[in-house]
C-alpha atoms as a printed R data frame, in Angstrom:
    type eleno elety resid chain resno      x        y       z
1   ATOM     1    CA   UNK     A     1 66.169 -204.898 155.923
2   ATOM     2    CA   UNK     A     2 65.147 -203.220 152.985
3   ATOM     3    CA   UNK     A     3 65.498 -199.942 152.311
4   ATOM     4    CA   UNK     A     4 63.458 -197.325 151.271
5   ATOM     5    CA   UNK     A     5 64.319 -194.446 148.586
6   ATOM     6    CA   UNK     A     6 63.127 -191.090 149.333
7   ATOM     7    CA   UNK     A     7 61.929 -188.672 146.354
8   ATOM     8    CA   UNK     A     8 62.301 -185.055 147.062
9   ATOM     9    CA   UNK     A     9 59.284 -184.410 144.510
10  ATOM    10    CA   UNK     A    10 56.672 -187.023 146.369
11  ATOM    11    CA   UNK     A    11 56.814 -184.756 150.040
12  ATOM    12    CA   UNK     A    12 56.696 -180.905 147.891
13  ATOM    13    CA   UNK     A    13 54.326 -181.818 144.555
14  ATOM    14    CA   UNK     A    14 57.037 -180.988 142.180
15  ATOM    15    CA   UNK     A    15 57.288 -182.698 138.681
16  ATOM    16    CA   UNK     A    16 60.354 -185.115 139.228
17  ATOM    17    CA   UNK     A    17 63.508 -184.299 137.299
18  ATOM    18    CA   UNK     A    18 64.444 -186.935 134.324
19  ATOM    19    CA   UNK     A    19 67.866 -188.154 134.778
20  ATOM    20    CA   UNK     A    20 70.368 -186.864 132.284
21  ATOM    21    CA   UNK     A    21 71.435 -190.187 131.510
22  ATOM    22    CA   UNK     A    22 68.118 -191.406 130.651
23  ATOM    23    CA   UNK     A    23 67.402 -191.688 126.696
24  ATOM    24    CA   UNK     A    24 64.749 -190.503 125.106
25  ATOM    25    CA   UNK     A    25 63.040 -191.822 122.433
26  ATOM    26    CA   UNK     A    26 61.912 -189.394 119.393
27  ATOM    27    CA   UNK     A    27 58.104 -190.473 118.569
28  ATOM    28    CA   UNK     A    28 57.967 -192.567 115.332
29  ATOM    29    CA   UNK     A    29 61.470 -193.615 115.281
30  ATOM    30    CA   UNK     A    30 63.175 -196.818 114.575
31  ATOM    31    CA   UNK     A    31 63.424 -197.615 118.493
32  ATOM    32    CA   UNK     A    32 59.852 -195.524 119.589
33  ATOM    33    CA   UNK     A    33 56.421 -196.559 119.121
34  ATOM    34    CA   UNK     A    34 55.366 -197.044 115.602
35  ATOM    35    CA   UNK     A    35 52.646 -194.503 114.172
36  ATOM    36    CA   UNK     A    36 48.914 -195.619 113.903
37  ATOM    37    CA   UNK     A    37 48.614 -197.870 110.393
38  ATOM    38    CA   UNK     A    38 46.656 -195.098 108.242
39  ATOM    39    CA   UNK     A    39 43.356 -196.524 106.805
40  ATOM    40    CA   UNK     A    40 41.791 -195.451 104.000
41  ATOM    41    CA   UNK     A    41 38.129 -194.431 104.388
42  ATOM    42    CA   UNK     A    42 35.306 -196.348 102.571
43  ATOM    43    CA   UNK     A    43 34.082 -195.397  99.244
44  ATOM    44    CA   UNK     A    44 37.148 -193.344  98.628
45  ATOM    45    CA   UNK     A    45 38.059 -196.182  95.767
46  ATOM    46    CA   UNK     A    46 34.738 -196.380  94.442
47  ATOM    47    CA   UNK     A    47 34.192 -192.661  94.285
48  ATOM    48    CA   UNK     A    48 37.793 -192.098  92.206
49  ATOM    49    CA   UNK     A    49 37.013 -194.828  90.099
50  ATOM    50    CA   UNK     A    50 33.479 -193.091  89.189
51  ATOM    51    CA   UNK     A    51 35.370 -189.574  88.508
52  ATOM    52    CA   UNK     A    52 38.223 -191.897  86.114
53  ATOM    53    CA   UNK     A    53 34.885 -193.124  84.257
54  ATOM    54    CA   UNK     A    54 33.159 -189.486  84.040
55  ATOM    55    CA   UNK     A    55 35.982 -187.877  82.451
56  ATOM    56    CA   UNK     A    56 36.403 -191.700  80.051
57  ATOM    57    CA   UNK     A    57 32.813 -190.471  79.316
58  ATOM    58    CA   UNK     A    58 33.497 -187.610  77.910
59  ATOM    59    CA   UNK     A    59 35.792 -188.909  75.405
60  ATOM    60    CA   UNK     A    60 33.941 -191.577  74.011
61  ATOM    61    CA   UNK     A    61 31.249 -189.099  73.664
62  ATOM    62    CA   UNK     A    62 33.618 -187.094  71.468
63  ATOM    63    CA   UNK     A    63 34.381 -190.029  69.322
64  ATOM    64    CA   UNK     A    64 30.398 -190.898  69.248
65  ATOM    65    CA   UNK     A    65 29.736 -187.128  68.075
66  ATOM    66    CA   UNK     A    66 32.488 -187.826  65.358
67  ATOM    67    CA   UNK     A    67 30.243 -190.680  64.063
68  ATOM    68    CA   UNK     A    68 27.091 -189.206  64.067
69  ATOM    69    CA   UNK     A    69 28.399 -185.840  62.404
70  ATOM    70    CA   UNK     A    70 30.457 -187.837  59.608
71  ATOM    71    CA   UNK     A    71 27.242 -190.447  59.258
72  ATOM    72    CA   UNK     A    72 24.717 -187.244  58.374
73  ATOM    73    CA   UNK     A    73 27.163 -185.769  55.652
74  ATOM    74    CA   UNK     A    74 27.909 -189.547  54.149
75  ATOM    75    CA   UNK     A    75 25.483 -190.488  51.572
76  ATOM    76    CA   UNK     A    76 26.134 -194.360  52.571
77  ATOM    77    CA   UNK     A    77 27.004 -194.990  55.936
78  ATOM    78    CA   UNK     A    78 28.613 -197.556  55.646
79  ATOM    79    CA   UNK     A    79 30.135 -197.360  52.598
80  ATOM    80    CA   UNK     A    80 28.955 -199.843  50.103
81  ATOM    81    CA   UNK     A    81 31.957 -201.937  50.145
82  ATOM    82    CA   UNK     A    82 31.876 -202.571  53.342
83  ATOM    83    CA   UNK     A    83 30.002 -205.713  54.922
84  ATOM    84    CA   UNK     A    84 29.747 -205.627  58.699
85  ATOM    85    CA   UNK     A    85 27.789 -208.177  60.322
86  ATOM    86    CA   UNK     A    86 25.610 -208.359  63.541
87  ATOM    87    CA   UNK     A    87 26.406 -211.462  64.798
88  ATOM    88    CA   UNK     A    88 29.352 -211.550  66.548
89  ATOM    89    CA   UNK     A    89 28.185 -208.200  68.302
90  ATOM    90    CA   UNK     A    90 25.291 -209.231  69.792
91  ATOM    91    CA   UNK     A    91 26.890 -212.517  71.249
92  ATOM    92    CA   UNK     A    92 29.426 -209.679  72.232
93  ATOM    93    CA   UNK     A    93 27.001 -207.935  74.383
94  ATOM    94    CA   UNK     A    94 24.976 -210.870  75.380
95  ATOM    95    CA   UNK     A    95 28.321 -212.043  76.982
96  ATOM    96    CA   UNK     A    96 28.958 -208.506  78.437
97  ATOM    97    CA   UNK     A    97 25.326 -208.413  80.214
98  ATOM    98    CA   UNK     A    98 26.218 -211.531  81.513
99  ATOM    99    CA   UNK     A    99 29.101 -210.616  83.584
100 ATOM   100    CA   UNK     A   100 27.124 -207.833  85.319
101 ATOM   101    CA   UNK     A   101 25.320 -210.710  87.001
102 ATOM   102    CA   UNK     A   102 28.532 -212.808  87.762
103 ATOM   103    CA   UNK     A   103 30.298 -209.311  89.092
104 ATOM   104    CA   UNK     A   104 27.225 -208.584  91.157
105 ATOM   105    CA   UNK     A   105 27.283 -212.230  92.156
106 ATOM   106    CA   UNK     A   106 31.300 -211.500  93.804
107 ATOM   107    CA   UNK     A   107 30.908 -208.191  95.560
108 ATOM   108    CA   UNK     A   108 27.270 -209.748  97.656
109 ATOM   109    CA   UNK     A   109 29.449 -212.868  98.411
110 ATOM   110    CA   UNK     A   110 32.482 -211.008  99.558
111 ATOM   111    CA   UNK     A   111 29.932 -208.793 101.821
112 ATOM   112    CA   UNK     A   112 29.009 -211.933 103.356
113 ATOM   113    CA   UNK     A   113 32.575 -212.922 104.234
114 ATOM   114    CA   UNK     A   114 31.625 -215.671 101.040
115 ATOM   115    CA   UNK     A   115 35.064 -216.562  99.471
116 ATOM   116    CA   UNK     A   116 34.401 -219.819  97.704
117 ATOM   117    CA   UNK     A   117 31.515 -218.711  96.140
118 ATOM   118    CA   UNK     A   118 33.487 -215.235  95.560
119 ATOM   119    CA   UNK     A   119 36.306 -216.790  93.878
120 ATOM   120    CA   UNK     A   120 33.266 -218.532  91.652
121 ATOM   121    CA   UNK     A   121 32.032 -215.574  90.653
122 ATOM   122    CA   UNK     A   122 34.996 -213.482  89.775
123 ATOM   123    CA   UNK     A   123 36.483 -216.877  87.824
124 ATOM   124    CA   UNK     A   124 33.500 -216.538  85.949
125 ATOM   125    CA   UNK     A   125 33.688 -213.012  85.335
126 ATOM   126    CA   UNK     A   126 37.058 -212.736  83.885
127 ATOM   127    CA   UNK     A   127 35.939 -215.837  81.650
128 ATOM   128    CA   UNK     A   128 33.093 -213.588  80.216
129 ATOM   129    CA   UNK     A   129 35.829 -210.304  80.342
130 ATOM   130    CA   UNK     A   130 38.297 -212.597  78.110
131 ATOM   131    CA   UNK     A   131 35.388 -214.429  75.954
132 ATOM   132    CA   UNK     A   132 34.908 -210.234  75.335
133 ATOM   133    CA   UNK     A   133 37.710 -209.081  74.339
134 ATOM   134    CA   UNK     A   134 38.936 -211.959  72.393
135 ATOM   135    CA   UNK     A   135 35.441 -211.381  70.172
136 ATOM   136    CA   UNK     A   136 36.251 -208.080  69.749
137 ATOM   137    CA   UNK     A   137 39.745 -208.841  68.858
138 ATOM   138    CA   UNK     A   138 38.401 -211.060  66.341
139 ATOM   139    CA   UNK     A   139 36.207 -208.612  64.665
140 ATOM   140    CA   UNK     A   140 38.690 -206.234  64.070
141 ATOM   141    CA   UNK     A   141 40.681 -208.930  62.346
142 ATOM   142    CA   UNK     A   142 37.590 -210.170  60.442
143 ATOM   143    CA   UNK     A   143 36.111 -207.145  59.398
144 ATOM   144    CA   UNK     A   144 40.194 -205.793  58.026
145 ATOM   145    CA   UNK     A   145 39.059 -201.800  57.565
146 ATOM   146    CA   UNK     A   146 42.146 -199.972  57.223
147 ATOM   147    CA   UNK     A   147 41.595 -197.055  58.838
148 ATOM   148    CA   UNK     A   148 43.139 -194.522  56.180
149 ATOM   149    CA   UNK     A   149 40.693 -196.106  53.644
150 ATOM   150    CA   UNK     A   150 37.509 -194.756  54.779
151 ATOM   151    CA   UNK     A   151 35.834 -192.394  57.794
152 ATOM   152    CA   UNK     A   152 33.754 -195.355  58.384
153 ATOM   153    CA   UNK     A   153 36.709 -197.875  58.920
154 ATOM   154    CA   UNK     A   154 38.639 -194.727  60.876
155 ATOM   155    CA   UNK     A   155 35.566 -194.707  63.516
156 ATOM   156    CA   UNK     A   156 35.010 -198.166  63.417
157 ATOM   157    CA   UNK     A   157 38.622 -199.579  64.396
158 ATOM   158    CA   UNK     A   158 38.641 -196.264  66.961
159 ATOM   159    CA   UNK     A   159 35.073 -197.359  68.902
160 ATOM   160    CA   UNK     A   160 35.931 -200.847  69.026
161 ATOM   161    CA   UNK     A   161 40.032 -200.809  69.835
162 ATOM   162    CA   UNK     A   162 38.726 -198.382  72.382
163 ATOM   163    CA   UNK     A   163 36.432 -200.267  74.131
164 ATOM   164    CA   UNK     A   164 39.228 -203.550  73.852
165 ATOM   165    CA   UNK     A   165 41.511 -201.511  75.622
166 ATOM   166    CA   UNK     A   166 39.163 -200.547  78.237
167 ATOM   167    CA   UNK     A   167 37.742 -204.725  78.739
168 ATOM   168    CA   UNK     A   168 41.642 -205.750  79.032
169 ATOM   169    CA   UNK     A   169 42.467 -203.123  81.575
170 ATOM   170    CA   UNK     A   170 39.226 -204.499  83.302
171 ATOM   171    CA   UNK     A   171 40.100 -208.080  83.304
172 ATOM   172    CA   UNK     A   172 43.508 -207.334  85.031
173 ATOM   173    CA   UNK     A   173 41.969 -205.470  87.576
174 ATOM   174    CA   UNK     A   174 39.528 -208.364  88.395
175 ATOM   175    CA   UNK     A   175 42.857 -210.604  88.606
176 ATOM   176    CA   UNK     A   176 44.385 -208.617  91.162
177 ATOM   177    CA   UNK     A   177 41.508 -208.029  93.043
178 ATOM   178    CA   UNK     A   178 40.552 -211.753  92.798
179 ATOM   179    CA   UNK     A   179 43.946 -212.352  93.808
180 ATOM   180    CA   UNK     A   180 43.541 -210.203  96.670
181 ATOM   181    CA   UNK     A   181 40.294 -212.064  97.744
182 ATOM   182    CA   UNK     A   182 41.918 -215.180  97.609
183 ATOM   183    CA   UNK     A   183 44.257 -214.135  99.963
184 ATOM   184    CA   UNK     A   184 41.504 -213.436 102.176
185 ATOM   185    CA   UNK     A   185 42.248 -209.499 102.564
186 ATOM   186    CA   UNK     A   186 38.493 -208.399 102.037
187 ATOM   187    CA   UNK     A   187 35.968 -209.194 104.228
188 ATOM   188    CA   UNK     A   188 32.584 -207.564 105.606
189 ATOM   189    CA   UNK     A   189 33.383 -204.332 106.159
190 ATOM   190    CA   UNK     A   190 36.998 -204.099 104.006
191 ATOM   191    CA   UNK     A   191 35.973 -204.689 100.610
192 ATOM   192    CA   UNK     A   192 35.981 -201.358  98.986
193 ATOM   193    CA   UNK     A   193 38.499 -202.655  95.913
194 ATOM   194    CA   UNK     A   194 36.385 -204.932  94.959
195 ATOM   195    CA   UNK     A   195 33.507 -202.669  94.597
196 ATOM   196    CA   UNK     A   196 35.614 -200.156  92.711
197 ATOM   197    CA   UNK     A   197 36.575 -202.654  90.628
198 ATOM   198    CA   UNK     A   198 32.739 -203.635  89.862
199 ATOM   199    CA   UNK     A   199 31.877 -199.895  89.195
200 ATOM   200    CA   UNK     A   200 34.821 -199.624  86.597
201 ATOM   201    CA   UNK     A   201 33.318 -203.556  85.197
202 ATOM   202    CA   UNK     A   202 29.926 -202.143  85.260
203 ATOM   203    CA   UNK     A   203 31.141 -198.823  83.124
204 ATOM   204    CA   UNK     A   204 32.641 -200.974  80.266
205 ATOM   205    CA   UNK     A   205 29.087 -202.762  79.889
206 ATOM   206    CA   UNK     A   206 27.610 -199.605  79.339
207 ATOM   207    CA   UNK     A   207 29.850 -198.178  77.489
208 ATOM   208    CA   UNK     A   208 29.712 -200.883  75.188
209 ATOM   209    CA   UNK     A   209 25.881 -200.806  74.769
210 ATOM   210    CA   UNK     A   210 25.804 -197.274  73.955
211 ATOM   211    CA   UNK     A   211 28.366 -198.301  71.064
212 ATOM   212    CA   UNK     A   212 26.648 -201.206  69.927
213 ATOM   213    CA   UNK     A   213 23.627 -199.015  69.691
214 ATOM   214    CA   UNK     A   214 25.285 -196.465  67.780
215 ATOM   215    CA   UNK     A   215 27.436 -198.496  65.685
216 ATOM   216    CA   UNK     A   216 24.828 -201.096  64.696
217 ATOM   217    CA   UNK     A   217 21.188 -200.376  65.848
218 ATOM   218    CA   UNK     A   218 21.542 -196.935  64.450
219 ATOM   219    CA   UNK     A   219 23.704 -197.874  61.511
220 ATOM   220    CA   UNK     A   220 22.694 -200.395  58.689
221 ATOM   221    CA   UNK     A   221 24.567 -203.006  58.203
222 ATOM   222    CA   UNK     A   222 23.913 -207.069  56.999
């Protein structure tokens, strides 16, 4: 025959007393429920990355200001000792404008949930990011201004070690991130890094047009 246990609260409506010997568990502890993961909303990466290039901006306007002021008081600019060539820096943004296309190419195939052909892409992209900065590298070697020999040589080894620094700090964000998509951790909807990482990508580009133009459309040189 089983029996049946009576509870005082059931018959009166009162809230049932918890038995002292019962343990409680503190919210969030080891032994409770874990907290709700916390998610980071969309476009919050892409809009700090845009405020880290404003305020980049700014600086390399300070050191474009530099040239133009010294260039206006210089009777040669560059001096005549000095022989800088074109070459190299147009194949240098050529190769730059080409890895806008092969960064827009990653972020559209990682919004379709696209990972072969957004490993592709970003492959591709850090090719053109190295192919960059190894030019650049070069032309600083090549060109061997020392930089307490002349205003010229001061600005010129500033601009363009700037801008390397900048393109190698790119490429090993695209590695992580293209590390990242390999893993498969971005998808439709979850693939705000990678965007980020494409606005800082797009930002060098520029920034290395408006010095090109500065430094060499503005500037004559052989």
């Amino acid at each position: 025959m089983a029996m049946v246990r009576h509870d005082p609260g059931a018959a009166t409506g009162a809230t049932p007393v918890r038995s002292a010997y019962a343990p409680v568990l503190p919210t969030g502890s080891a032994l409770g429920p874990p907290p709700p993961p916390h998610e980071v909303p969309q476009g919050t990466n892409v809009l700090g990355v845009l405020l880290i290039c404003v305020a980049d901006a700014m600086l390399l306007l300070a050191f474009l200001t530099a040239w133009w002021t010294i260039k206006a008081g210089s009777p040669a600019w560059p001096p005549g000792d000095v022989q800088v060539g074109t070459y190299i820096p147009s194949v240098i943004t050529i190769t730059a404008a080409m890895s806008c296309f092969s960064m827009a190419w990653a972020v559209s195939s990682t919004r379709r949930n696209d990972q072969r052909s957004a490993a592709v892409a970003l492959i591709l992209t850090a090719v053109f990011g190295i192919a960059v900065a190894n030019a650049q590298w070069y032309t600083i070697a090549r060109e061997n201004l020392v930089m307490e020999s002349s205003a010229y040589a001061t600005l010129f080894n500033l601009l363009t070690g700037w801008h390397l620094v900048h393109q190698s700090i790119a490429v090993g964000a695209l590695v992580l991130v293209g590390a990242r998509a390999l893993a498969g951790h971005f998808g439709r909807k979850t693939y705000d890094p990678m965007r980020a990482v494409a606005a800082f990508w797009y930002y060098t580009v520029f920034a290395w047009g408006v010095i090109m133009t500065a430094m060499y459309l503005f500037s004559h040189h052989s």
